[in-house]
N, CA, C and O atoms as CSV, one atom per row, in Angstrom:
chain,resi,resn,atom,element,x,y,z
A,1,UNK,N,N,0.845,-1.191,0.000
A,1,UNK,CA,C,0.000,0.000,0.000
A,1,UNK,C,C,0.886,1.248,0.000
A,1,UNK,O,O,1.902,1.375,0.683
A,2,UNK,N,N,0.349,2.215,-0.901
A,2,UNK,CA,C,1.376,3.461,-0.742
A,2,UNK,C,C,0.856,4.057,0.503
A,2,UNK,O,O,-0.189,3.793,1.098
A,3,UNK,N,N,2.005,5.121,0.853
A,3,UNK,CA,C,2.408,5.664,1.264
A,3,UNK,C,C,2.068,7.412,0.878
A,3,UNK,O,O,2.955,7.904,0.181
A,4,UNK,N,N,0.897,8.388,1.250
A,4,UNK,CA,C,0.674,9.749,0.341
A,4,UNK,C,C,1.320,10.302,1.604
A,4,UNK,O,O,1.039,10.175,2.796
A,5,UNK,N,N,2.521,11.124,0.787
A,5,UNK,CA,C,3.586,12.632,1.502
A,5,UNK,C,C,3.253,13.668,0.541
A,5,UNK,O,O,2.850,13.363,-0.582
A,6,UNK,N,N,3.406,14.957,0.937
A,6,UNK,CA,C,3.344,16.230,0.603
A,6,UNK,C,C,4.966,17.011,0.527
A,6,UNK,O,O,5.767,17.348,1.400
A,7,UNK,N,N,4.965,17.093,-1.033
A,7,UNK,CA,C,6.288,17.663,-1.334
A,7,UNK,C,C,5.880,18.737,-1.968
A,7,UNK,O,O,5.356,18.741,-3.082
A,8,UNK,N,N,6.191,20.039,-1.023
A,8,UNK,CA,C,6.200,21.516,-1.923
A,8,UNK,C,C,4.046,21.173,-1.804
A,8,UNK,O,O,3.159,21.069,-2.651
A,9,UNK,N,N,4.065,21.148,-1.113
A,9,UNK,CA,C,1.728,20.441,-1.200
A,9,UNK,C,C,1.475,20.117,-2.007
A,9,UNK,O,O,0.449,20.497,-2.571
A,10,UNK,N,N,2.255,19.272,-2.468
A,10,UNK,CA,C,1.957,17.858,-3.903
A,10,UNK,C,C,1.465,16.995,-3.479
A,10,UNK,O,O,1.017,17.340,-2.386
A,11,UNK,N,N,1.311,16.294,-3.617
A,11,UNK,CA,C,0.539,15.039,-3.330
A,11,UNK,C,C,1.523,13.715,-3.799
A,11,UNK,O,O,1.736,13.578,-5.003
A,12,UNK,N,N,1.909,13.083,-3.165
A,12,UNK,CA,C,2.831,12.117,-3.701
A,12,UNK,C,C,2.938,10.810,-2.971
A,12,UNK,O,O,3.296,10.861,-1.794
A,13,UNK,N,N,2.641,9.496,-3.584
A,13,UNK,CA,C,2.655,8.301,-3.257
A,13,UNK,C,C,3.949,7.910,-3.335
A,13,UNK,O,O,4.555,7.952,-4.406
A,14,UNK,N,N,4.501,7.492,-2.212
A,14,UNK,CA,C,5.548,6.814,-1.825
A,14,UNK,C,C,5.506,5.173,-1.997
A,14,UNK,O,O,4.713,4.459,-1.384
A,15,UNK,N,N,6.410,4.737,-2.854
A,15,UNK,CA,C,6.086,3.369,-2.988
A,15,UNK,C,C,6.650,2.235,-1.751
A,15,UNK,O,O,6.487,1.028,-1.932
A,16,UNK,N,N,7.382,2.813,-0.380
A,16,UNK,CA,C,7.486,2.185,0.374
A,16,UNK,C,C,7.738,3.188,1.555
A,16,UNK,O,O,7.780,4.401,1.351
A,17,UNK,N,N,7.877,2.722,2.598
A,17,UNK,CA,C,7.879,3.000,3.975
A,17,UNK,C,C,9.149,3.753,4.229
A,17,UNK,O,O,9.188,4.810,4.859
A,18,UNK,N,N,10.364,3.048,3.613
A,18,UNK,CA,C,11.526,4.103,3.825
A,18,UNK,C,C,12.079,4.702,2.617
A,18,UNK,O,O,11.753,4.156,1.563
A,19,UNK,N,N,12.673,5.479,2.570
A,19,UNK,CA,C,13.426,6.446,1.257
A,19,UNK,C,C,14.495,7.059,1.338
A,19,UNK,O,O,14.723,7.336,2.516
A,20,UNK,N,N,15.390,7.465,0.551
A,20,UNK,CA,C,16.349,8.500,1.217
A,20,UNK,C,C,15.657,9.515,0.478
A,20,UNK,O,O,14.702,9.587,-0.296
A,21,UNK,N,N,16.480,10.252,0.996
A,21,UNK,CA,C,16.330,12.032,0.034
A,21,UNK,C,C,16.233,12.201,-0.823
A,21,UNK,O,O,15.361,12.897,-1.343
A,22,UNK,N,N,17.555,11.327,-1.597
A,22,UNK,CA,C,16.983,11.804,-2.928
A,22,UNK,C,C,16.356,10.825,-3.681
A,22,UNK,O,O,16.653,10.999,-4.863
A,23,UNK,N,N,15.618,9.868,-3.530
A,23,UNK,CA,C,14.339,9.177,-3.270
A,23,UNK,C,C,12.953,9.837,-3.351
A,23,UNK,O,O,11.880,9.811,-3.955
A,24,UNK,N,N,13.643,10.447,-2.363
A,24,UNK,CA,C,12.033,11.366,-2.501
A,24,UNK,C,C,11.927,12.411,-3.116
A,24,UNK,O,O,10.802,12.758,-3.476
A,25,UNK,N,N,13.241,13.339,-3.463
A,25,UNK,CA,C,13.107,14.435,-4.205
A,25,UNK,C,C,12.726,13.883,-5.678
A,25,UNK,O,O,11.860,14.428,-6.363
A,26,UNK,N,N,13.411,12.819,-6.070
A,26,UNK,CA,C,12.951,12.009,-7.413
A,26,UNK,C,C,11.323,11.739,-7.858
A,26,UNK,O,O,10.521,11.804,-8.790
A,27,UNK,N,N,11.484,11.417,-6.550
A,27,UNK,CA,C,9.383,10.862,-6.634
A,27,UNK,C,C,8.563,12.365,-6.988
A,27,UNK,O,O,7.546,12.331,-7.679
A,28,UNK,N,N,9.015,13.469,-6.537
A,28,UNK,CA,C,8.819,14.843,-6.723
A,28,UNK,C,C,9.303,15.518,-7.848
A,28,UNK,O,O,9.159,16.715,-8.096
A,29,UNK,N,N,9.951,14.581,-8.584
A,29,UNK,CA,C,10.410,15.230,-9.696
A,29,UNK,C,C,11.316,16.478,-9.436
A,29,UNK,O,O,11.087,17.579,-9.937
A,30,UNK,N,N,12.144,16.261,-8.781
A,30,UNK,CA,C,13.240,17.317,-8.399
A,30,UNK,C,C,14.692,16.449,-8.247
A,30,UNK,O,O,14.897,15.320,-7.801
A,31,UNK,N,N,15.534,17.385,-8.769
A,31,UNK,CA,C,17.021,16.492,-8.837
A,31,UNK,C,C,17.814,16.884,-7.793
A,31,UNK,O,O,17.567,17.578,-6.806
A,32,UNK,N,N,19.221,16.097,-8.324
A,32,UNK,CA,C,20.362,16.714,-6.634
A,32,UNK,C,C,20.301,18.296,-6.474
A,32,UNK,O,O,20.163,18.699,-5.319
A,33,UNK,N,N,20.386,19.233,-7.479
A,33,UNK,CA,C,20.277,20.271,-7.131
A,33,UNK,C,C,19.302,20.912,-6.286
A,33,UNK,O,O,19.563,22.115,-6.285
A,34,UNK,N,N,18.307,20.665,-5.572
A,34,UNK,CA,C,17.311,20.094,-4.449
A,34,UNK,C,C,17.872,19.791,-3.118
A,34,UNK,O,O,18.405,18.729,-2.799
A,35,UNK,N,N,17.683,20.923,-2.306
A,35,UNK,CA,C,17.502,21.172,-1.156
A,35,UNK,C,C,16.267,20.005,-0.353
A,35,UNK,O,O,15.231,20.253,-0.970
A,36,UNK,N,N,16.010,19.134,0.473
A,36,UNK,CA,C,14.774,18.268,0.831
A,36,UNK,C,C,14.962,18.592,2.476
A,36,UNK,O,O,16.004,18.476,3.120
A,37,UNK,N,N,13.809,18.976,2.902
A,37,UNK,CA,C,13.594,19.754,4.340
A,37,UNK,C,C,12.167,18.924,4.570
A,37,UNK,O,O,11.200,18.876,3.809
A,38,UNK,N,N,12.355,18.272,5.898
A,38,UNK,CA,C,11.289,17.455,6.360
A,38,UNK,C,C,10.133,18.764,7.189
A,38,UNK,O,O,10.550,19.885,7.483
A,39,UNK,N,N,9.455,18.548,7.309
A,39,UNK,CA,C,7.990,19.892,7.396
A,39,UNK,C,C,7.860,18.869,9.240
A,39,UNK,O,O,8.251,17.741,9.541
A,40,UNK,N,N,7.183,19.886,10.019
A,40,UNK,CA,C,6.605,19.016,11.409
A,40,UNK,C,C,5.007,19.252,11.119
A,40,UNK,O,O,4.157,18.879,11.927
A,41,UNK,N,N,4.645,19.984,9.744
A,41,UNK,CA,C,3.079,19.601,9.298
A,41,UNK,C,C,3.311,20.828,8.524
A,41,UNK,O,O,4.389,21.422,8.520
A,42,UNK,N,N,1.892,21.318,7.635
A,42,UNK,CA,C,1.867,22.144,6.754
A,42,UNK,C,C,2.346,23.326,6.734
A,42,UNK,O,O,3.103,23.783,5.878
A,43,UNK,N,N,1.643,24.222,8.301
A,43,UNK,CA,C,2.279,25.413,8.675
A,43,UNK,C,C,3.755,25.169,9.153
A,43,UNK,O,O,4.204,26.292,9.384
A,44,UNK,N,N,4.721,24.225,9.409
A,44,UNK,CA,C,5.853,24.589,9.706
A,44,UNK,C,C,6.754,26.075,9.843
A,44,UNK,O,O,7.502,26.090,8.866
A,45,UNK,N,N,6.862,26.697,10.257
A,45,UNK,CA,C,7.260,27.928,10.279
A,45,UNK,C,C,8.911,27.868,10.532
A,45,UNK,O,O,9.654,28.831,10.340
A,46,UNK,N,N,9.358,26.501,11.018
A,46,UNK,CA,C,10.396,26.817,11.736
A,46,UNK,C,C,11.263,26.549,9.796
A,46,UNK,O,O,11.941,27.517,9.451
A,47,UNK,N,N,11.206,25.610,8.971
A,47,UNK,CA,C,11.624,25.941,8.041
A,47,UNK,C,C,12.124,24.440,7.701
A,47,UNK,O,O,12.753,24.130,6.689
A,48,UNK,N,N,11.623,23.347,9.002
A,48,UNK,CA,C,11.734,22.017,8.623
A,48,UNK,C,C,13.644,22.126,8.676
A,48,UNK,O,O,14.537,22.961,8.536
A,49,UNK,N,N,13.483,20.878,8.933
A,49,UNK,CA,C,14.733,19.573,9.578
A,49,UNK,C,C,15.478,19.026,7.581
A,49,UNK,O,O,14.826,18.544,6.656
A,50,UNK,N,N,16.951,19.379,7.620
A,50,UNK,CA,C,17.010,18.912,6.167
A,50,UNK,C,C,17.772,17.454,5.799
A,50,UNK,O,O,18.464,16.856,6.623
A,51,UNK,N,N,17.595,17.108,4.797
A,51,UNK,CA,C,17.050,15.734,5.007
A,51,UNK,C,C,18.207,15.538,3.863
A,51,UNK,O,O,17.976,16.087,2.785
A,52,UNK,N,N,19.727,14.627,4.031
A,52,UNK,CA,C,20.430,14.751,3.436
A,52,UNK,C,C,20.567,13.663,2.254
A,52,UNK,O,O,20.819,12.504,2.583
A,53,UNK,N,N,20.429,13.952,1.046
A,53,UNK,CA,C,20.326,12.555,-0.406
A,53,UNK,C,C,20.533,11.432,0.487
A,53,UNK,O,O,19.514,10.798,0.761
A,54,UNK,N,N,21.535,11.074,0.961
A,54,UNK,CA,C,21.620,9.488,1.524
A,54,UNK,C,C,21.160,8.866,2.818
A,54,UNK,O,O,21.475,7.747,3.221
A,55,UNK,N,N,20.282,9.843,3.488
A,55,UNK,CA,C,20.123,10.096,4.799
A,55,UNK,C,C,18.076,8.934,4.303
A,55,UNK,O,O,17.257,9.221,3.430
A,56,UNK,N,N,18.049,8.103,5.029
A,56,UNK,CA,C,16.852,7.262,4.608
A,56,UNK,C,C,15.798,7.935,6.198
A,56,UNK,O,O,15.934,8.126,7.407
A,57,UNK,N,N,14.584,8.092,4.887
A,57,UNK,CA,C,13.701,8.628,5.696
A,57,UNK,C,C,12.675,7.655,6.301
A,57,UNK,O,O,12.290,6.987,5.341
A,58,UNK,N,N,11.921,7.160,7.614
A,58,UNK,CA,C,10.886,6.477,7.635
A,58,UNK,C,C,9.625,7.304,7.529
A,58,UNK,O,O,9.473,8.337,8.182
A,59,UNK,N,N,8.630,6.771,6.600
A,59,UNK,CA,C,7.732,7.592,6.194
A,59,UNK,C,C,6.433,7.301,6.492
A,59,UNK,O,O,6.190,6.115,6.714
A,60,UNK,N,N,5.587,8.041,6.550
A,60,UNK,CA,C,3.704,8.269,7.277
A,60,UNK,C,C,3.169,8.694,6.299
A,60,UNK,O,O,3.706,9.283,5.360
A,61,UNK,N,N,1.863,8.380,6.468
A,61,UNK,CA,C,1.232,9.194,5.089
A,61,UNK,C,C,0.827,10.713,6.174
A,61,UNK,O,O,0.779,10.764,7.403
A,62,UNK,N,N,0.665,11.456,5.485
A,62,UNK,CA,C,1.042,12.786,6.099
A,62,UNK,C,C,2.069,13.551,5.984
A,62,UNK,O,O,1.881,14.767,6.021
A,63,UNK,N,N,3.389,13.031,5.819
A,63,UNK,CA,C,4.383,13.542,6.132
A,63,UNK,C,C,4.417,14.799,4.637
A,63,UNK,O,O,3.976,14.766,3.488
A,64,UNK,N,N,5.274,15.912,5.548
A,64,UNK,CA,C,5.164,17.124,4.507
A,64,UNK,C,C,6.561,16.827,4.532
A,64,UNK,O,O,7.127,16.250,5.461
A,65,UNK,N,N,7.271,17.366,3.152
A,65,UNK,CA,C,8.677,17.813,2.969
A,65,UNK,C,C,8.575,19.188,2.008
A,65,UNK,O,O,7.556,19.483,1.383
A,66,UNK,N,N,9.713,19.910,2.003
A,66,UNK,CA,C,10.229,21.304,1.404
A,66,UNK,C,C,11.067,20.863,0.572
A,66,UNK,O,O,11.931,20.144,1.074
A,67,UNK,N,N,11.143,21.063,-0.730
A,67,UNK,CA,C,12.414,20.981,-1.707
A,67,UNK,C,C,12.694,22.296,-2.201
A,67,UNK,O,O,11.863,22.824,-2.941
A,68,UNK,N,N,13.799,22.926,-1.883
A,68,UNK,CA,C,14.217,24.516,-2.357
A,68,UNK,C,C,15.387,23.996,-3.317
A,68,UNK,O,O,15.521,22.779,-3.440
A,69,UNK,N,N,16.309,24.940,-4.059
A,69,UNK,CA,C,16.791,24.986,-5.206
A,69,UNK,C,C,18.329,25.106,-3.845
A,69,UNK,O,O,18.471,25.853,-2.877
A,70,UNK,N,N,19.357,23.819,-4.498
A,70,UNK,CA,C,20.349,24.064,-3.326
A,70,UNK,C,C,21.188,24.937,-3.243
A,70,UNK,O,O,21.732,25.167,-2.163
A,71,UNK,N,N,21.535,25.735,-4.546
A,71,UNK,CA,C,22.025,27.227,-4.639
A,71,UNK,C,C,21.696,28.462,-4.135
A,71,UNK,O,O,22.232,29.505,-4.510
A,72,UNK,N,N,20.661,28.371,-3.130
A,72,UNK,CA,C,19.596,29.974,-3.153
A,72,UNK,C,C,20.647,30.893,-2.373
A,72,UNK,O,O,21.667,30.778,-1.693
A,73,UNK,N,N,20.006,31.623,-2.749
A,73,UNK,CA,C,20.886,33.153,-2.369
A,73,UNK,C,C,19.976,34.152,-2.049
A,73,UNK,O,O,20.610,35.031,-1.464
A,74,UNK,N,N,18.484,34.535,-2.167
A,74,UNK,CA,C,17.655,34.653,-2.200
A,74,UNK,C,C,17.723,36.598,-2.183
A,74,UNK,O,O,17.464,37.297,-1.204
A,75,UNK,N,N,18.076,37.006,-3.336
A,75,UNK,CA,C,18.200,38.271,-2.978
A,75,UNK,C,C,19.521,38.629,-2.603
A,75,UNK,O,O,19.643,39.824,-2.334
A,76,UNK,N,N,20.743,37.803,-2.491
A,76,UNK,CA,C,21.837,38.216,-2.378
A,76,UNK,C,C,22.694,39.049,-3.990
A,76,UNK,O,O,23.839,39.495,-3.919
């Protein structure tokens, strides 16, 4: 049975229970250049826990993640 996580509030079926990073940024259609930040739910404010390519995630359906661009500068 999948597994539905929220990447960027996508909607995304996880085809198993654990993943790494970039696992999941893949399933999201996002590459290494992809930042992956685990969410503690939708509003997260604090900016989420980051979640490193080889670093294996155990996963809930619920679970939110953040994928930002791993270069940002944001205005620099």
């Amino acid at each position: 049975m999948a597994i539905e996580i929220f990447v960027n509030r996508l909607k995304r079926e996880a085809p198993q229970e654990q993943m790494t990073g970039a696992q999941i940024l893949a399933l999201a259609d996002f590459g290494s250049d992809h930042d992956l930040f685990k969410l503690q739910g939708e509003g997260d404010r604090t900016g989420g826990t980051q979640i490193a390519p080889t670093e294996t995630v155990h996963l809930k359906s619920g679970d939110h993640f953040r994928a930002i661009p791993g270069n940002r500068n944001f205005g620099r």
